[in-house]
VOGU-3710 file (C-alpha; in Angstrom, 3 decimals, decimal comma):
1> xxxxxxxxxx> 32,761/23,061/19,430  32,195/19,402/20,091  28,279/19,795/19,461  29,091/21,486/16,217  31,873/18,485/15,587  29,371/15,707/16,098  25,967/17,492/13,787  28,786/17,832/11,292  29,963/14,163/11,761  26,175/12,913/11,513
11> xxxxxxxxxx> 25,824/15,258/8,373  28,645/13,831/6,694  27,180/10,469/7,521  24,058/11,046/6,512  25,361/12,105/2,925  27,787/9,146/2,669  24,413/6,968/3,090  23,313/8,251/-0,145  26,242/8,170/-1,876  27,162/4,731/-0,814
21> xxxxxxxxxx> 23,184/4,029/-1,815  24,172/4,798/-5,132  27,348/2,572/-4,994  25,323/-0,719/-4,633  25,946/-0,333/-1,193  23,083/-1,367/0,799  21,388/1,181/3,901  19,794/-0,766/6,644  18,669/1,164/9,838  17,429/0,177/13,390
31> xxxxxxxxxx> 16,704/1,660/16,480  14,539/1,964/19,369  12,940/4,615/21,939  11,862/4,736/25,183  10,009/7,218/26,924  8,737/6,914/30,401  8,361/8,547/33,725  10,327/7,649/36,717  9,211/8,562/40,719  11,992/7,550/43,361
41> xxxxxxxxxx> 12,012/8,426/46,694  15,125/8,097/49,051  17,544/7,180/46,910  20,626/6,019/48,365  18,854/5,383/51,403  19,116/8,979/52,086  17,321/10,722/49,473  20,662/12,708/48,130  23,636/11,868/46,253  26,915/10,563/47,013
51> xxxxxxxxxx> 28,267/14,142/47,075  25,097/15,036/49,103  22,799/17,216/46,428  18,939/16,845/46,891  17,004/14,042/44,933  14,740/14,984/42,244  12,041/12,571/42,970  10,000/12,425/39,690  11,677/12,746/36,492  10,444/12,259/32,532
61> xxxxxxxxxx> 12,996/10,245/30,818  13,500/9,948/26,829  15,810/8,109/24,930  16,113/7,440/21,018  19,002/5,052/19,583  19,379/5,104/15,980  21,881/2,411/14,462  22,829/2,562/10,610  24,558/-0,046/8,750  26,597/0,183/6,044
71> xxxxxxxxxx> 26,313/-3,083/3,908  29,160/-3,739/1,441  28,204/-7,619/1,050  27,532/-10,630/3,421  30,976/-10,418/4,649  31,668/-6,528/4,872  29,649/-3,966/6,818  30,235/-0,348/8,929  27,968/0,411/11,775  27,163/3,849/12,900
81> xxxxxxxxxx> 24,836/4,325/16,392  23,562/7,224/17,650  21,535/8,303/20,816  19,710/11,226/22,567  19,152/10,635/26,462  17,717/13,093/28,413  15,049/14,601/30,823  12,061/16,694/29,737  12,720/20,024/30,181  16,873/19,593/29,995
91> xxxxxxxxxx> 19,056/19,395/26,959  17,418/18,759/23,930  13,597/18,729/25,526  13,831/22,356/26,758  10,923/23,978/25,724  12,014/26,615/22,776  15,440/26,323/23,517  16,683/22,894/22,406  20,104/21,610/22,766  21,380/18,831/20,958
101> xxxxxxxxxx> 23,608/16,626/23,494  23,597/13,695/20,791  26,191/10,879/21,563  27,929/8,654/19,344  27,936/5,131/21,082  28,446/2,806/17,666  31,087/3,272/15,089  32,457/-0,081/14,284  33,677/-2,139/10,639  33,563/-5,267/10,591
111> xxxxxxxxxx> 34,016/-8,053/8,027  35,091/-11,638/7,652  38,432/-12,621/6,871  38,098/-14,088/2,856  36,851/-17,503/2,565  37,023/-17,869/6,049  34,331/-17,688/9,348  37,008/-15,185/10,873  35,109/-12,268/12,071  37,050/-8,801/12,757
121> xxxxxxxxxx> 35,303/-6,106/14,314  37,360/-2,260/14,827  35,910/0,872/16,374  33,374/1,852/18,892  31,565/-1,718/19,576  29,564/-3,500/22,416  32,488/-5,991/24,764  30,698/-7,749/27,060  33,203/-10,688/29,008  31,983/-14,075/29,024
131> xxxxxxxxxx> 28,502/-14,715/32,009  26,262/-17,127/32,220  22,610/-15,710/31,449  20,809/-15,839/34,639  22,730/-12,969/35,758  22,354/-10,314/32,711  26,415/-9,388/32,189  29,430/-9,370/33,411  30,531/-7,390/36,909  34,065/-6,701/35,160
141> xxxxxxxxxx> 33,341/-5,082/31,986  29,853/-4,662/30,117  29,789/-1,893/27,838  30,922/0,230/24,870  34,890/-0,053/23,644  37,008/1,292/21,279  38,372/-2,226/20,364  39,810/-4,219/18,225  38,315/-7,888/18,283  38,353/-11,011/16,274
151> xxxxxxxxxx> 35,750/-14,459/16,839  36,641/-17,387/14,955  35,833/-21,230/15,311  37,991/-23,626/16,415  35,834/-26,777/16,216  32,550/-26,106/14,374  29,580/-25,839/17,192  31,664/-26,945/19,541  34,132/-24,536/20,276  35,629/-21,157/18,977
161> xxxxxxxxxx> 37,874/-18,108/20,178  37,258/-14,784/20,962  40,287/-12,493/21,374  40,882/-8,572/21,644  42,573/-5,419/22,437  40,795/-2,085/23,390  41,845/0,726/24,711  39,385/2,365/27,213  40,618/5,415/28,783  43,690/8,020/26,595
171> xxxxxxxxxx> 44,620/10,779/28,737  46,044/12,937/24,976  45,767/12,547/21,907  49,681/13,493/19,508  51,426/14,680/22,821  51,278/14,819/26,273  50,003/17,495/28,474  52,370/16,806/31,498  55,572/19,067/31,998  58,120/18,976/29,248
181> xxxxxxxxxx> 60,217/16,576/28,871  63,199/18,151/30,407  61,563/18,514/33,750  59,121/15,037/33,314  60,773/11,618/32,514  57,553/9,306/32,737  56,870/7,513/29,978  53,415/8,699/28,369  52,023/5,417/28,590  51,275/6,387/32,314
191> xxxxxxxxxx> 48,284/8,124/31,084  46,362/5,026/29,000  44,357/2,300/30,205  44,663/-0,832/28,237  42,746/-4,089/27,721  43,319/-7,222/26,457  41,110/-10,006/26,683  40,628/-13,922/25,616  37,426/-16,339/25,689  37,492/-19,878/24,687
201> xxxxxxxxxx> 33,403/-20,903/24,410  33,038/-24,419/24,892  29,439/-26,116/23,737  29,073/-29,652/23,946  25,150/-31,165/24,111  23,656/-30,069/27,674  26,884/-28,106/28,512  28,160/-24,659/27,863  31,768/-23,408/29,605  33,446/-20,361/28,647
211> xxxxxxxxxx> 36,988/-20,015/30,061  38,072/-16,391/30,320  41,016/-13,759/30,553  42,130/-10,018/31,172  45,137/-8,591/31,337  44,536/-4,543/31,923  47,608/-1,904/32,083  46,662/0,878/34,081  48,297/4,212/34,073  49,290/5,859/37,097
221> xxxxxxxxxx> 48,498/9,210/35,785  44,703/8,512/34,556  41,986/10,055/36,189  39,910/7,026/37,261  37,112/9,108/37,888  36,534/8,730/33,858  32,718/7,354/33,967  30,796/8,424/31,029  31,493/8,168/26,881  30,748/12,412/26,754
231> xxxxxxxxxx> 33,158/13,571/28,867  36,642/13,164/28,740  39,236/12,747/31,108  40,338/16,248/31,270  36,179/17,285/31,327  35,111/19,035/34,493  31,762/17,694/33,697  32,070/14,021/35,985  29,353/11,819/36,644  31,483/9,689/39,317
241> xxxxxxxxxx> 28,842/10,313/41,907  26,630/7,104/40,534  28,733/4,161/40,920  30,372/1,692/38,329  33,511/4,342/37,972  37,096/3,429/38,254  37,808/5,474/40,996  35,982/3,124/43,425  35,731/-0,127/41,234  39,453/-0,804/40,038
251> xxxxxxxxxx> 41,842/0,748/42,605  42,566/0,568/46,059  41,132/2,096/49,077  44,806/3,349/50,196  45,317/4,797/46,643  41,939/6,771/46,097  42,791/8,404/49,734  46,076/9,590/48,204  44,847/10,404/45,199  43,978/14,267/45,475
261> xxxxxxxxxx> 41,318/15,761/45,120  41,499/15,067/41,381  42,021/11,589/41,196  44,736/11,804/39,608  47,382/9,422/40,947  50,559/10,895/40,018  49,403/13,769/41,960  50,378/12,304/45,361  52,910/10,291/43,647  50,883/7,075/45,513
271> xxxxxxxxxx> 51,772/4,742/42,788  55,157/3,558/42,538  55,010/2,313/39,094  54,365/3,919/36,133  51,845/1,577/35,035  50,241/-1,432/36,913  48,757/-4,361/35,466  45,691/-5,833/36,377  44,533/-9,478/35,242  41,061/-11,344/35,501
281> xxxxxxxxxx> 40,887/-15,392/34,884  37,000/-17,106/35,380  34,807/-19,089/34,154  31,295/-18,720/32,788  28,950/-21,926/32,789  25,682/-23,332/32,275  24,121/-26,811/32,098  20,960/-27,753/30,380  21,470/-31,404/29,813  18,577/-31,621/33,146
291> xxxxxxxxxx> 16,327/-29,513/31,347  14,148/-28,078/32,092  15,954/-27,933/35,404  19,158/-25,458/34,152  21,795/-24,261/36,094  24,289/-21,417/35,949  27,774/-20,537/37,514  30,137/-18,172/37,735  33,828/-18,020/39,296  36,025/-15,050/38,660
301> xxxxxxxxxx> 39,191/-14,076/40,787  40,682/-10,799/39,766  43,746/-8,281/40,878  45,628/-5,565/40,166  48,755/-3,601/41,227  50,144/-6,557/43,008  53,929/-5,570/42,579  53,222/-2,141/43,762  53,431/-0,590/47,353  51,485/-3,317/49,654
311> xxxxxxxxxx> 48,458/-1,107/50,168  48,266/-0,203/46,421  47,194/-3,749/45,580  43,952/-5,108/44,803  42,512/-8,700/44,458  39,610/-10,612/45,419  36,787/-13,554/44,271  33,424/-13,467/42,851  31,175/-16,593/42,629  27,414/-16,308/41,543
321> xxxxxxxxxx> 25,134/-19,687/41,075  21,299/-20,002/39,881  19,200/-22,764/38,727  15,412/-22,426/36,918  13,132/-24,468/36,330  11,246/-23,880/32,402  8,683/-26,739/32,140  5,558/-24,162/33,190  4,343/-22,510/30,667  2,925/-19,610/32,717
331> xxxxxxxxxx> 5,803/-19,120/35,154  9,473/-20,056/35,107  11,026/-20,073/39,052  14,596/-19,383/39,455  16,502/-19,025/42,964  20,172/-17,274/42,711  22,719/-16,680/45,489  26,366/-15,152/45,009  29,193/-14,295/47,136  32,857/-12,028/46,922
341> xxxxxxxxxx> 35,527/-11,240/49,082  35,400/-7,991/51,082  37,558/-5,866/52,894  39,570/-6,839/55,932  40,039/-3,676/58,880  43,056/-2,433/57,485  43,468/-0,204/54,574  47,583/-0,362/54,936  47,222/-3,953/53,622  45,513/-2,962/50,101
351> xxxxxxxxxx> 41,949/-3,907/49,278  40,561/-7,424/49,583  37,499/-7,199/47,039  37,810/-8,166/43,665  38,691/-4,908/41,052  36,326/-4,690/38,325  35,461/-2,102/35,470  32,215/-1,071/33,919  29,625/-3,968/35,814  26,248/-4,613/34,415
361> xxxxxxxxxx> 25,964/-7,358/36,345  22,674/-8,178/38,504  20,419/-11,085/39,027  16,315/-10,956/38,731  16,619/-7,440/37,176  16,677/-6,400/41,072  16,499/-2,677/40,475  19,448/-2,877/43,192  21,937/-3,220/40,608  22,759/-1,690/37,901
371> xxxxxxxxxx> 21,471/-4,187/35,375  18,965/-4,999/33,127  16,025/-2,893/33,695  14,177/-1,538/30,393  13,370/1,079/32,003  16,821/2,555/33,068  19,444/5,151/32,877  21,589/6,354/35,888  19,771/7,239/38,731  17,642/4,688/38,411
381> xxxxxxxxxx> 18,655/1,801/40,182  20,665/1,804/43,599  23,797/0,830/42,222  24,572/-1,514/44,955  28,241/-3,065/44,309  28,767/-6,543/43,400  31,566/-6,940/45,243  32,014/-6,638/48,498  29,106/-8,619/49,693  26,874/-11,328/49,651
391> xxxxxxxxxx> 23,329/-12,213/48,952  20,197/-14,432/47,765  17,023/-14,394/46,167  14,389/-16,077/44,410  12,157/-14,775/41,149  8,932/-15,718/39,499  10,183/-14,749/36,052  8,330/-14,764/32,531  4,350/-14,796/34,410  2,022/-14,772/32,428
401> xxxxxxxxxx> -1,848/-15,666/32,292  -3,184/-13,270/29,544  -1,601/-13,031/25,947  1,125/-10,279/25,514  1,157/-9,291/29,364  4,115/-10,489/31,143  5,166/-10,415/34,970  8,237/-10,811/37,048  8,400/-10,781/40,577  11,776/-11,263/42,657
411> xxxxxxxxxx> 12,894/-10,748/46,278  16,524/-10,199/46,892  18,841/-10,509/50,129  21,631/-8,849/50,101  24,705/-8,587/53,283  27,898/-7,138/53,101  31,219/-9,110/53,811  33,583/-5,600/54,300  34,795/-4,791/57,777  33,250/-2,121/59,551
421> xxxxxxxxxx> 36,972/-1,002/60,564  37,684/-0,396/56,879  35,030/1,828/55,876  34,903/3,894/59,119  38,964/4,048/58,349  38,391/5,407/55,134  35,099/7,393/56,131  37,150/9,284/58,708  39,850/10,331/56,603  37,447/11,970/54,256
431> xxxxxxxxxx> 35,934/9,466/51,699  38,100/10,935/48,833  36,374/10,156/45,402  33,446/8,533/47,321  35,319/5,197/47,388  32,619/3,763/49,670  28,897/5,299/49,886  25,977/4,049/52,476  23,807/1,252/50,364  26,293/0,886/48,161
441> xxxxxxxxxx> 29,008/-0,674/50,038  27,948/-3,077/52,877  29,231/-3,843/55,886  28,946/-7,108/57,107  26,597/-6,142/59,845  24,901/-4,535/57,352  22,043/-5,909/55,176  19,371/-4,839/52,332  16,125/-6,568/51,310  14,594/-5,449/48,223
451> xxxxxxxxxx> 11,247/-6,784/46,263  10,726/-5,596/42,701  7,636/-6,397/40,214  7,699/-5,433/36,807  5,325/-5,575/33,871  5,235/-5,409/30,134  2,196/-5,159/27,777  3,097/-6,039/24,509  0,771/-3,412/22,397  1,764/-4,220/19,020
461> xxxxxxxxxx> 5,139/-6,798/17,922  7,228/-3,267/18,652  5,332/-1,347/21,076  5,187/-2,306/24,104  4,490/-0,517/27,673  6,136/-1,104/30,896  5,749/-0,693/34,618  8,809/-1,496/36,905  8,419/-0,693/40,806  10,738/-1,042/43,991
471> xxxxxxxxxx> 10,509/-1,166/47,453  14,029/-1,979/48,960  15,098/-1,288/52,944  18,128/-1,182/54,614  19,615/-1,811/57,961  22,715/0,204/58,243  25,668/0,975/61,206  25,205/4,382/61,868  28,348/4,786/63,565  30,439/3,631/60,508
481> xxxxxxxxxx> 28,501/6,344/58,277  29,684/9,778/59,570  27,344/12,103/58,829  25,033/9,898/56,667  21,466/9,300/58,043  18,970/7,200/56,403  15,681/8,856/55,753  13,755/5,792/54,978  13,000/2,650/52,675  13,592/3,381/48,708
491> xxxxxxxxxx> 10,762/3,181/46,602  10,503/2,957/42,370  8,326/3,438/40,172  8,700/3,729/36,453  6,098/3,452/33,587  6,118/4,102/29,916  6,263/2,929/26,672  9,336/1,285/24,689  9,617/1,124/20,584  11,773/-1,141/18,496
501> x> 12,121/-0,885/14,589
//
């Protein structure tokens, strides 16, 4: 039913375009495609997933974004994105028996407020919190919302507002599916998470600082294993085994044990509160007036369920600084180092790293994060956290000695700063939801290195093909990681070819 709901959606689109063709309005599409094989070998460190399935160590990947525009006039326009992402030989790309897994990831109106600059965007739309550049995006939230957000300046060039509200995760739709009323008291509101979010960019000449804030309410009955935009919260179909999912990112390590199998956290009754709120203050900045010496920073504190039960709660720092220099023209150098809180030996005491969301944060497009990679989708990169640890690294970026081939080459260091007592804690009382996983989490004996060299050939102004390869190793406590044995360094390699229009 909900394949035969979305071909009738894009049908329906696809005849408004013409009809709103005819209306004067005016049809503008985009899109791009990537297509490209991808070899890894020992991923996780172990060559299996978090819930311990066999790696499939060479894959063909192919993805196609469509995004359609709707233009009423300069100040009024709907947006409508689309996107098939699959393997060859799965979904859509089995051979004489297609499926047709297509996704909805843009469905957004916006317009400008009349005879003003104020810009109001509502639906399905790209939030990415305030970062400086060097580091791709933000490690609290970096993806698709359902939100409602409005940018408007303050001081012309100098500084404006962004604001916003978005709803990420709705548990029902009219009415609840929890026990009638007469038997259940909690207030449906239990089963939403909320954001709301403020950013006050700041550009003066040489100087750019963005002052931030989130304020999240989090339901106690949501299942934070919620990961992926297909699958709903009631789905059977979840993808929490690859990282960046709220069952390990946003609560504690005390509340995903008593969670249930489900993760649902009314189950165990763990949460005293019906909701909890969760807040995020930082700052994003950069400083050009050395150029071309720049430098970037990043300070971020964040908790969550702080006037909960004492091992419910959740708070922690993240820092991140890098500096390039840009006055080569064949090579631009840039050294980066960051740092967060991690856990302290007890679990009874909540968790001591910082709570995040949906992070696409990662510096040098280290294919140890989940980042910026062109050549990417979920299994990947290593998925390494952001919190929890500690690290540096240096990158040639932007080489280049022939015309349209580019290089980047970047070595990463990366130790944790969690106790060993914590995850062996949590490790020996079964790991629910996966909370921590070996390369993933560090301790802060524990330590990767990682070198990655990518390559792009720009074919034509659109086309252009790419090779991105890996080596990373790590040096792990066995002891803390029962029953996980390494098998090995991890190795990448991805080539293809990637189409814009």
């Amino acid at each position: 039913m909900r394949k035969f709901i979305v071909l009738a959606l894009t049908a329906v689109m696809a005849l408004g375009a013409l009809a709103s063709a005819e209306a004067a309005t005016e049809v503008k599409m985009t899109g791009d495609a990537r297509i490209y094989g991808l070899f890894m070998d020992n991923r996780n460190f172990t060559g299996r997933s978090y819930t311990g399935r066999k790696e499939e160590k060479f894959e063909v990947w192919e993805r196609f974004r469509l995004r359609t525009d709707f233009v009423a006039s300069e100040a009024v326009k709907f947006r409508f994105g689309i996107k098939v992402e699959d393997t060859w030989g799965h979904g859509t790309f089995t051979a004489a028996n297609p499926q047709t897994p297509v996704q909805v990831y843009l469905a957004y109106l916006q317009f400008k407020w009349p005879d003003s600059d104020v810009q109001i965007t509502a639906g399905l739309q790209p939030v990415a919190l305030p970062h400086s550049a060097m580091f791709n995006a933000s490690p609290v939230f970096s993806d698709q919302m359902a939100a409602l957000t409005i940018t408007a300046p303050i001081i012309p060039d100098t500084l404006s507002v962004l604001t916003g509200f978005g709803r990420l995760i709705q548990n029902n739709n009219d009415f609840t599916t929890q026990a009638p009323i007469s038997t259940d008291r909690t207030t449906t509101y239990a089963q939403n998470l909320d954001a709301y979010f403020l950013a006050l960019p700041i550009t003066v000449e040489g100087f750019k600082a963005t002052p931030w804030g989130v304020i999240a309410v989090a339901g106690k009955n949501v299942d934070y294993r919620y990961k992926d935009t297909t699958d709903g919260p009631t789905s059977t179909n979840f993808n929490y085994e690859l990282g960046n999912n709220y069952a390990d990112t946003l609560i504690s390590a005390a509340t995903a044990l008593n969670g249930g199998p489900a993760g649902n956290l009314s189950r165990a009754g763990r949460w005293r509160n019906a909701q909890n709120a969760y807040y995020w203050v930082g700052g994003a900045f950069e400083v050009t007036a050395l150029d071309p010496i720049r430098f970037y920073a990043d300070v971020i504190y964040g908790a969550g369920a702080m006037a909960d039960r004492k091992a419910d709660k959740r708070h922690g720092w993240f820092v991140d600084f890098g500096a390039e220099y840009t006055g080569l023209d064949v090579v631009t150098p840039q050294v980066f180092a960051w740092w967060s809180t991690g856990e302290d030996k007890s679990t009874g005491n909540g968790s001591e790293r910082m709570p995040y969301m949906r992070s696409a944060w990662g510096p040098g497009n280290s294919f140890l994060f989940d980042n910026g990679q062109e050549l990417n989708h979920g299994g990947a990169n290593m998925f390494v956290s952001p919190t929890g640890n500690m690290g540096i690294g240096a990158s040639l970026d932007k080489i280049s000695f022939i015309e349209k081939l580019t290089h980047r080459l970047t070595f990463t260091y990366v130790r944790g700063t969690n106790s060993p007592m914590a995850i062996r804690n949590v490790m020996d009382a079964g790991n629910t939801l996966n909370y921590f996983s070996l390369g993933r989490d560090l301790t802060w004996n524990e330590s990767l290195y990682a070198i990655n060299f990518d390559t792009k050939y720009q074919i034509y102004e659109n086309l252009a093909a790419v090779v991105e390869t890996g080596w990373a190793h790590g040096d792990f406590q066995r002891h803390v990681w029962t029953n996980h044995h390494t098998t090995g360094d991890a190795w990448k390699c991805a080539f293809g070819l990637t189409y814009k229009f």
